[in-house]
N, C-alpha and C positions, 0 to 999 in steps of 0.2 A: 517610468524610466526603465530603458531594457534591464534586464537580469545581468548581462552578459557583461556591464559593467564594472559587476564586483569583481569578475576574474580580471578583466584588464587593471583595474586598482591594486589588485595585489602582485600580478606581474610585474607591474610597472616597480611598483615598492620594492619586493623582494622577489626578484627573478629566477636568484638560485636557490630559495627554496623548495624541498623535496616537498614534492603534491599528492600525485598517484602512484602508489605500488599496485605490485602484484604478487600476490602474498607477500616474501619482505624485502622484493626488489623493486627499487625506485628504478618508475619508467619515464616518470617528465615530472621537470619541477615545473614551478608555476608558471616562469616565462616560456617554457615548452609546451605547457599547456594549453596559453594564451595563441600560442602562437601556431599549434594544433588544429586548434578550435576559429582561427582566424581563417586559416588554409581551409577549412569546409567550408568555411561562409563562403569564401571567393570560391571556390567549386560549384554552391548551389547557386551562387548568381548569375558564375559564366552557364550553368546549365536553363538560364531562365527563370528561378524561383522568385518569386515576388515575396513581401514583405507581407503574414496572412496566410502563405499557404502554408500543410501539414505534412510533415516526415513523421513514418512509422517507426517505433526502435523496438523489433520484436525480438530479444538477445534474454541469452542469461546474463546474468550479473558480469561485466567485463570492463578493464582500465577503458577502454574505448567510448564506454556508454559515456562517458561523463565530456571527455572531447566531442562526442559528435552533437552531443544534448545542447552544450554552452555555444559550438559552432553553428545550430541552426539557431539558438537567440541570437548570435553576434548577426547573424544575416537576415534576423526580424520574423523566423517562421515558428509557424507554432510545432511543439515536440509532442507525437500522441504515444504515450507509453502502453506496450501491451504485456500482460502476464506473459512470461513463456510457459505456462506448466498448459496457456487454454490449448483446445483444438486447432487445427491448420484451417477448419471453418468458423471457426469463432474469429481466428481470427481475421479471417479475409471479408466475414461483415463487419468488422469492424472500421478496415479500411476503407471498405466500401463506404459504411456511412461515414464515416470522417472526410471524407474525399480527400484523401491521402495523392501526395504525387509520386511519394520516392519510400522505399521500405527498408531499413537496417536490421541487419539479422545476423545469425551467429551458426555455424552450419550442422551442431549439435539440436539445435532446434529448428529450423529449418536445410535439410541436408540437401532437397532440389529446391535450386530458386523459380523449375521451373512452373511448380504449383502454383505460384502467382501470378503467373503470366496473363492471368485470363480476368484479374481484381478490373474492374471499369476504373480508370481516372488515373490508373496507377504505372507511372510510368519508366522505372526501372527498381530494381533491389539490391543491395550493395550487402556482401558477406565482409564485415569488419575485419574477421584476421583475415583477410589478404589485406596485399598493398594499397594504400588508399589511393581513390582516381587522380589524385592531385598530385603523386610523386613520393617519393620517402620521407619518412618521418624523423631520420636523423640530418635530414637538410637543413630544417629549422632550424636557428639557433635558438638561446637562452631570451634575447633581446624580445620586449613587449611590442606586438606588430603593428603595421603602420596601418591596416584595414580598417577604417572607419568601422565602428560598430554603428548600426540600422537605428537609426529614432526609434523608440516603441513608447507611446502614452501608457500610463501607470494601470490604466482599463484594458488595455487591448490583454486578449488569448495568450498566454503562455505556453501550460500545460492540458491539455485535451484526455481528459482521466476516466476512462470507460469504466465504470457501474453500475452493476444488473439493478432492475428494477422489477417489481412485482410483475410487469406485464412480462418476464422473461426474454425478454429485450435488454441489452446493456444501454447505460443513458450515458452521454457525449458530456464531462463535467468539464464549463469552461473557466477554468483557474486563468487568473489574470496576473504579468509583472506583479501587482499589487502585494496581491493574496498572498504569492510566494516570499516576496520580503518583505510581509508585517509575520509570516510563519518564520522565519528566520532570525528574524531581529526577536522575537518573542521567546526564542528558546533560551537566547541567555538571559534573561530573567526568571523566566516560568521553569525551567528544565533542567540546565545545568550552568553554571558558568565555564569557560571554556577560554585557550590562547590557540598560539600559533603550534604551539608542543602538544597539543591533544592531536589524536588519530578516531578516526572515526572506520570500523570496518563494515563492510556493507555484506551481512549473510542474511537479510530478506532479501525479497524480491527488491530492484533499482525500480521497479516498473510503479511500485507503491512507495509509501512512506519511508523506506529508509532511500528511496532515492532524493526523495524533496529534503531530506536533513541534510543532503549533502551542501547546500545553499548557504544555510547557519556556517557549519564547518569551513567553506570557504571563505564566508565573511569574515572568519578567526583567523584565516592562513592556517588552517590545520593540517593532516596529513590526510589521503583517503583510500582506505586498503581494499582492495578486493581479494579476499581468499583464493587460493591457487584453485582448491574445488569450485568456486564459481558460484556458491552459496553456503549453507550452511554445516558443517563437522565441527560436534563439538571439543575432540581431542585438535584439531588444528587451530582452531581459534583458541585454545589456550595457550598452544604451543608457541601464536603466532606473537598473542599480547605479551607472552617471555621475551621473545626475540625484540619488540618494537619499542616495547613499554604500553603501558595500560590503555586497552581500544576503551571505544565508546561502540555503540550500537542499539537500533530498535530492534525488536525481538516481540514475536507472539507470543501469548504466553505458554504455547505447544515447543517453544525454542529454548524459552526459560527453563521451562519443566525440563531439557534434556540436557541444558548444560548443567543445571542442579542435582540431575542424577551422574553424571560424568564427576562433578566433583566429588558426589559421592564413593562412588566406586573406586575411582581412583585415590580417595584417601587423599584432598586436596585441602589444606587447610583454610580458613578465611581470608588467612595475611598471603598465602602463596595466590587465592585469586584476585586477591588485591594488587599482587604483580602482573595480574594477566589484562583484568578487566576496571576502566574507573567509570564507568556509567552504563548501566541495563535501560534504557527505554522500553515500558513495554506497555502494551495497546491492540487494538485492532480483536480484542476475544476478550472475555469475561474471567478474569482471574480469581480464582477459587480462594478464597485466608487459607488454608490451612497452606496453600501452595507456595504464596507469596512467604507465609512466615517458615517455613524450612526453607526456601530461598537467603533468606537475612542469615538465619540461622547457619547457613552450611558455605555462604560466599560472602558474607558482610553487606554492609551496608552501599552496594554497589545499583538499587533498585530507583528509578523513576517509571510513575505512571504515569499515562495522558490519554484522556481523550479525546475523537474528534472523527470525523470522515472525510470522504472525499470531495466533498460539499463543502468542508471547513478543513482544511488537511493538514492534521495533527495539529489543530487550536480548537480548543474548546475547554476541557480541564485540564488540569494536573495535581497529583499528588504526590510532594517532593519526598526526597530522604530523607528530610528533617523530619515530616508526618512520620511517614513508616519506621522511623526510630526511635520515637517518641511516642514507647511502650507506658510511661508513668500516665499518660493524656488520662482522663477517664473515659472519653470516648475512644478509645484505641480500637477499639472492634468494631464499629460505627464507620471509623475511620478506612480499615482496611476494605469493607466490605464494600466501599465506595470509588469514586472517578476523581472526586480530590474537586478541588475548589476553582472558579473559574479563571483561564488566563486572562493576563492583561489587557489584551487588544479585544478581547470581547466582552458581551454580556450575556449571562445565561437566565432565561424564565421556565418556567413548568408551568404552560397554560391550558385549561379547557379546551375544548373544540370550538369555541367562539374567540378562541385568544385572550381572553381574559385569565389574568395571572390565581394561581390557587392557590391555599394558604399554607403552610409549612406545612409539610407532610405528609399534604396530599399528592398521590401519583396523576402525573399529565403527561403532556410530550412536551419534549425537551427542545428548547428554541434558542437560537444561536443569534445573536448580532455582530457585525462587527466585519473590520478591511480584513480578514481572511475569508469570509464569505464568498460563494462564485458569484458569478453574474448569469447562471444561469444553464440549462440544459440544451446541447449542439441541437439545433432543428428540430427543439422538441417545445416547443410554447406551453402546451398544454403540461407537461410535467415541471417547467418554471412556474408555472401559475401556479401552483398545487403546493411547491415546496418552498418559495419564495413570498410569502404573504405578509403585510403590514409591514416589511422593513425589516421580516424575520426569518431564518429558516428554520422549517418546521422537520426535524430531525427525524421523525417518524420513530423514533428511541420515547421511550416511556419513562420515569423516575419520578424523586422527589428533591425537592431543595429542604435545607432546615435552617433553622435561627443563623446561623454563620454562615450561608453559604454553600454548603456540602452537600453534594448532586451525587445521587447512589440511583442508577439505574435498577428498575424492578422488569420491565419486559421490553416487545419491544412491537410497535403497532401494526408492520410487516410479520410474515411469516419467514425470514430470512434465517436460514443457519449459518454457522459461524465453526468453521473448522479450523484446526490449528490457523486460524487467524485471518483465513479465506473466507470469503463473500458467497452461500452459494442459494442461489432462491430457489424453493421445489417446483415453481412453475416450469423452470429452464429444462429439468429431469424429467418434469411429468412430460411434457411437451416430447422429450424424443422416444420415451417410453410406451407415451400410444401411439407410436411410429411403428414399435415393435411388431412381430409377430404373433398374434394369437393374444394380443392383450385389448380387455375391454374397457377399461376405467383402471385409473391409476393416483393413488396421492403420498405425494413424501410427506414429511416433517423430520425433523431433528431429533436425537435421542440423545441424551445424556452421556458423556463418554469421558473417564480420568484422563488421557494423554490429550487426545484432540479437541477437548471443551464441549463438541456435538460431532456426531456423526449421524451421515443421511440414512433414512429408513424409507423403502418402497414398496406401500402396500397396493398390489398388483390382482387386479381381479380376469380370470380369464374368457377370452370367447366363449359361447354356449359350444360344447364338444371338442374344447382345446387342452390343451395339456401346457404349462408350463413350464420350463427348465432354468432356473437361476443361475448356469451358467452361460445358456444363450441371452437372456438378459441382459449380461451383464457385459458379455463380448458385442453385443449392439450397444450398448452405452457409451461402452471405449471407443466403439467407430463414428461416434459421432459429439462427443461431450470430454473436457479435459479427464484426466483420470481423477483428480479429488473432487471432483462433483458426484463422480459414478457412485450410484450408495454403497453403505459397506452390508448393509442385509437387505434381501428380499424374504418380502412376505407374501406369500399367495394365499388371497382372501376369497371368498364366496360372494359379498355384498363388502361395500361401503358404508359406514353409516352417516347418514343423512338426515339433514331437520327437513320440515315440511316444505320447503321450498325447493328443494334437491339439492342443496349446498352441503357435502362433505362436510362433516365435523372433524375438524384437526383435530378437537381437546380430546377428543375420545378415544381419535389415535395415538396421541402423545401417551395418554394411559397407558395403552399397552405396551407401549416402549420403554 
């Protein structure tokens, strides 16, 4: 069943309710919404789009993302969400393998539309703040529209969620209607409960996981803020939850960490961010105890964890606020140092390389069942085969289960870093690194870092007779790699070290980091 359903349900319900601000002015309530998002559908069909094909939304965070995202389901196509922090070549492979027809963008992040002019398959770009092709936006009325919403079976393509893979390649993740509303319907269970008076503020990326909670949120009739900045301050987002009443949002834990020192500094009591804030989702990085508990300790009890990927998105665990407050438990430190217990709609194993499940407390990789699951990787067989086995997805995350349940990640079977909250694999770096000039052999890894959980390290061997300069490095990496991939240090080595077969030893470099 399309997605685009729930907005028309709730338009039709309650038309005059307030939907989307911006920061803390309401730009369309829900029947303006509906009827928004009805007006694009009839735009892409008078322009030809069928039912199947893929719009790009390459924007920062903007009231529009969420109109143009429900008005290509109302019209049955699929939405491919792109980071705006990647490069203007990342991202045009991206549309490129998505075989993209039509690209949305926002002109802070793309300022010429005419860079894309030359994407194969892609056949115009629409900068959102202008006037929309279809006519003005205060024509609509309030009244739920008469547009037929598109049939879409509960399997077909929704979200098209690009994710690097070891081979430095991003892989095409094809989320289905399905996936999206059993992740929806599961958060009020597993996450928070929630009504039509909750707001949800969106200061991640829309592109990832705080965009797909806005799904849940609608299904509440809630409210959905985009910050005037367009992502994340943490003095406006307290500002903002004074002015609205208490947001909800997902947060990395590099987001947490800065609104926990904002309250700090600014001498902000528990109960004063209890007026600002009623629910932290955080995920997506490796939350440190000592960090999570000066977080309770300095904002109250305003914390949920979860995890999950973009494979399973945001369904896998969680650890509610009941756990994290439930200081007497005697595992209470067990507890924090963990992902929290599995949601509803899934089941989680820790098995062998043969799939064979292992016995409490022993480390495996961590396997997901369940209708949040994809169906699979965009025109990639070979990488569905790999991560989709027995009926299970094989997370490539590492852990243990114990007697109750309790899934604590110990590594993870990729070499993938994890930066305030971002995805970034060193093949992608090493790859534009030996592009450079004068470089011979090249390998990153992650290094341990307080604010952003890891940061990239590039150790960088030179040509025979070359010289290296770590500022030319680093200005070739900007030209061709988003800037939170670029590492944060170089290191010029003489040799690699290697086992007998010529494979770079990571561990060796991680030592010295």
């Amino acid at each position: 069943m399309n997605l685009a359903y729930l907005l028309e349900r709730v338009a039709r319900r309650d038309p005059l309710r307030p939907a989307i601000f911006s920061g803390p002015h309401c730009v369309a309530t829900y029947g303006q919404w509906a009827a928004r998002s009805a007006a694009w559908a009839g735009w892409f069909q008078s322009q030809g789009f069928a039912p199947g094909d893929r719009v790009a939304l390459f924007m920062r965070n903007h009231p529009r993302y969420l109109e143009v995202m429900f008005g290509a389901w109302w019209a049955g196509l699929v939405v491919v969400p792109i980071n705006a922090k990647l490069h203007i070549k990342e991202m045009q492979w991206i549309v490129d393998n998505a075989q993209a027809c039509w690209a949305f963008v926002t002109s802070d992040v793309v300022p010429d539309l005419s860079v894309l002019s030359g994407v194969q398959g892609l056949k115009g770009v629409t900068d959102v703040e202008q006037a929309p092709p279809w006519g003005d936006s205060s024509d609509l009325n309030s009244s739920a529209p008469a547009l037929p919403i598109s049939p879409r079976q509960a399997d077909d393509t929704a979200w098209l969620f690009y994710t690097s893979g070891t081979t430095g390649r991003p892989k095409g993740v094809m989320i289905t209607h399905r996936n999206l509303r059993t992740m929806g319907m599961g958060y009020f269970n597993d996450v928070d409960a929630m009504d039509a008076h909750d707001a949800i503020a969106y200061a991640a990326p829309m592109s990832h996981g705080a965009g797909v909670y806005a799904i849940a949120h609608l299904m509440a009739g809630a409210s959905h803020v985009v910050p005037l900045s367009g992502g994340f301050d943490a003095a406006e987002l307290f500002a903002l939850g004074q002015q609205m009443g208490p947001l909800s949002l997902f947060a990395a834990p590099t987001i947490v960490k800065r609104l926990v020192d904002h309250a700090e500094a600014a001498q902000v009591s528990p109960t004063q961010c209890a007026a600002s804030f009623k629910t932290i989702v955080y995920g997506g990085a490796p939350m440190y105890a000592a960090d999570i508990q000066r977080a309770l300790r300095l904002m109250g009890p305003r914390f949920v964890q979860i995890f999950g990927q973009g494979e399973s998105p945001m369904v896998g665990t969680a650890l509610s606020r009941a756990h994290l407050q439930d200081t007497a438990h005697p595992r209470y430190a067990e507890r924090l140092a963990s992902v929290g217990f599995a949601q509803t709609s899934v089941r989680i194993r820790v098995a062998d390389a043969q799939g064979l499940d292992l016995p409490t407390g022993e480390v495996g990789e961590v396997l997901i069942q369940g209708d949040s699951v994809m169906t699979g990787y965009w025109r990639n067989p070979e990488a569905t085969a790999a991560a989709l086995r027995g009926g299970w997805l094989w997370t490539g995350d590492m852990g243990t289960l114990d007697a109750d349940g309790l899934l604590t990640l110990k590594d993870r079977s990729k070499d993938m870093i994890i930066s305030g909250g971002s995805n970034i694999y060193p093949r992608e770096v090493e790859e534009v690194l030996l592009q450079a000039p004068g470089v011979a052999e090249v390998a990153v890894v992650g290094a341990p870092d307080a604010e952003w959980g890891e940061v990239v390290v590039a150790f960088c061997v030179p040509q025979p007779g070359q010289t290296l300069r770590v500022d030319l490095l680093d200005a070739y990496c900007l030209e061709h790699i988003a800037r939170f991939k670029r590492p944060k240090r170089y290191e010029v080595v003489d040799t690699l070290p290697k086992n007998n077969y010529g494979k770079v030893l990571k561990t060796e470099l991680r030592k010295l980091v």
